[in-house]
Residue, then its C-alpha position, 0 to 999 in steps of 0.5 A: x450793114x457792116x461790109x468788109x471788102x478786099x480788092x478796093x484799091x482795084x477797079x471793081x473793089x473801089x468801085x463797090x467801096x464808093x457806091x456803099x459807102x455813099x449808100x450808108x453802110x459802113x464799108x471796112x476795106x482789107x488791104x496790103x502794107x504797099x496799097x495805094x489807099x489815097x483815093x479811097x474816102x476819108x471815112x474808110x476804116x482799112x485793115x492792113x493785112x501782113x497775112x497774120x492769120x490771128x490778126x485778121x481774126x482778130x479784126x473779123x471778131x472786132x468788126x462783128x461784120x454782116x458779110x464780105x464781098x471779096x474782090x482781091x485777086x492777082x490776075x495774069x493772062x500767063x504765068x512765069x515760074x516765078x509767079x506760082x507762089x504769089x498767084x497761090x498766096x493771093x487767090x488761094x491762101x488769102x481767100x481761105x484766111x478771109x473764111x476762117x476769119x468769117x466762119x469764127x466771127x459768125x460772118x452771115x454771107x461772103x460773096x466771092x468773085x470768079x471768073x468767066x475763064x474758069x470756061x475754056x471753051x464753054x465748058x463747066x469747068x476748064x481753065x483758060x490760065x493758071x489764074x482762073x485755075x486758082x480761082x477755081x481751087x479756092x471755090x472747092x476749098x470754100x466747100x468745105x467752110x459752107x458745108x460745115x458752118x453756117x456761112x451763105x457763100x455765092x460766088x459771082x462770075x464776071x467777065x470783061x468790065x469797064x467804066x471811068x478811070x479805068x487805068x487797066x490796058x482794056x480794050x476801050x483804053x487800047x482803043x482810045x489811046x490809038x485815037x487820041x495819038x491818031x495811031x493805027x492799031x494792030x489787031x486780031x481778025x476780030x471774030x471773037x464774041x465779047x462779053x464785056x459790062x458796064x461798072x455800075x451794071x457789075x456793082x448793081x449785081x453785087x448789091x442786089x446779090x448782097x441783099x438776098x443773101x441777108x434776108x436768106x436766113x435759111x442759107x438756101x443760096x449757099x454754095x451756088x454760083x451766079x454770073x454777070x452777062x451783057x444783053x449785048x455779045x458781039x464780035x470785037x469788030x461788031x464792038x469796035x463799031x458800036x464804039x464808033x457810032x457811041x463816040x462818033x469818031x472812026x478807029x484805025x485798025x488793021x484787023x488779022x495783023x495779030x495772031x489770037x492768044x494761045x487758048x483765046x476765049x472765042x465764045x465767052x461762058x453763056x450757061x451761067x446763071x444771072x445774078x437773082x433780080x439782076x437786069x443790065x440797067x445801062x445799055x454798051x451804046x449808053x455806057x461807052x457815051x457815059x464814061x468818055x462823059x465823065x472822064x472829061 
C-alpha cells in the first residue's frame, strides 16, 4: 500500500516508517523544514510541510495515498502560557489539515494516535494536561470529517512505550542511566500502576489495525476507538524488579523522596477496547532483555 505517516522523525512514527518500508509499502513521510530526517532510509519520499494547506492537498492529491497513520504530536507533561499556540498548531490545526487533505484525495482509512491521558482517573473522558485535551478536541473535529465523507477513522490509544534507541527521558533510560553512573535515584513511593509497552507490540497494533481497516469497504470501523494495553500492570516498584531480574543488575533507588506529579496517573485507563486481532507477542521480561541486547 501507499502510507503517508507523520510523527516519523519520533520514536514510534520512525519505528512504524522502518517496519513498512521493510515490509514493501511504500511509505511518504510529512515533515517540518527543521526535522532531522538523516535516519530515515534513503528511499523515503518526505513532504515538507511549511502548513500551506493548498500544498499539502496538492501532494495528498499527488500521492493518491491508501491511508494515513498519523503520529505527529507535541507532548508536554505541563504547559506554560507561551505553549498554548504551538500545543493547538500541532495537535489540532495539523491533524485537521491532514483530513481535508485526505477527505479530498479520497484517502480510504487514517489511523489516528491518542493517548491514555485522555482518562484522568479512568474516566471516559477527563484530561491529565492540556496536551491530552487537544488530542481529545481534535478526535471531535474528526467527527465531523467521518460523518460527512466517506473516510475510515480510528483512532488508537497508547499508553507508555519503549524499545531500542529511545532518546526520550522514560523510565527505563532514567533507570539505566543511574546504573551505568552507579547513581542513587530519587524516586516516588511507587505504587503507581504502569502500563508501559514493548515498540514492536505497538507497531503490530498499527499494522494489524492497517489491515482491517483496508479490507473495511463498508467503513464500518469508522469513528471507533481502540487501545494498546500491556498483559502485564504492575506497580513502578513491582517494574523496577522485574527490571532487575531481566538485566540481572540491582537499582539504587530511594522510593518516597519524591512527591507524585499534580494529577498523577495512578491506575492507567483499562475500559478501552484492544486493537481487533491484536495480542502482545513480546512479554515486559523478554522485551527489557531485547532492547539492552540490541543497543549494545
Amino acid at each position: 500500500m501507499k502510507i503517508i505517516i507523520t510523527g516519523a522523525t519520533g520514536f514510534a512514527g520512525a519505528a512504524a516508517v522502518l517496519r513498512l518500508n521493510k515490509s514493501g509499502h511504500q511509505v511518504y513521510v510529512i515533515v517540518r523544514p527543521n526535522s532531522d530526517t538523516s535516519l530515515l532510509p534513503k528511499e523515503i519520499q518526505c513532504y515538507v510541510d511549511t502548513g500551506d494547506t493548498d500544498k499539502l492537498n496538492t501532494f495528498f492529491m499527488d500521492t493518491q495515498a491508501d491511508g494515513v497513520m498519523h503520529f505527529a504530536a507535541l507532548v508536554l507533561n505541563d504547559h506554560k502560557p507561551q505553549d498554548i499556540e504551538k500545543l493547538i498548531l500541532s495537535n489540532i490545526l495539523f491533524g485537521t489539515r491532514l483530513l481535508e487533505a485526505s477527505v479530498k484525495s479520497n484517502t480510504q482509512w487514517f489511523i489516528n494516535t491518542g493517548t491514555f491521558w485522555q482518562h484522568y482517573n479512568n474516566e471516559v473522558y477527563n484530561p491529565v494536561n492540556l496536551y491530552a485535551a487537544t488530542k481529545e478536541a481534535f478526535e471531535n473535529i474528526a467527527k465531523f470529517y467521518y460523518e460527512t465523507e466517506k473516510i475510515n477513522f480510528v483512532t488508537i490509544e497508547l499508553n507508555d512505550t519503549f524499545g531500542p534507541n529511545d532518546t526520550r527521558s522514560k523510565i527505563f533510560n532514567l533507570w539505566r542511566k543511574s546504573e551505568k553512573n552507579q547513581e542513587t535515584l530519587g524516586m516516588t513511593q511507587g505504587e503507581q500502576t504502569v502500563d508501559i509497552s514493548y515498540i514492536d507490540n505497538i507497531i503490530d497494533a498499527y499494522i494489524k489495525m492497517m489491515e482491517q481497516l483496508a479490507n473495511d469497504t463498508s467503513f464500518t470501523y469508522s469513528g471507533q476507538k481502540f487501545c494498546v494495553s500491556a498483559d502485564e500492570r504492575m506497580s513502578l516498584q513491582e517494574l523496577s524488579k522485574l527490571y532487575e531480574k531481566a538485566l540481572d543488575t540491582k537499582l539504587d533507588i530511594i522510593w518516597g523522596e519524591r512527591p507524585y506529579r499534580y494529577r498523577e496517573v495512578m491506575i492507567p485507563w483499562n475500559r478501552g477496547t484492544l486493537v481487533p486481532g491484536w495480542k502482545q507477542n513480546i512479554t515486559l521480561h523478554d522485551a527489557i532483555k531485547k532492547v539492552i541486547k540490541d543497543e549494545k
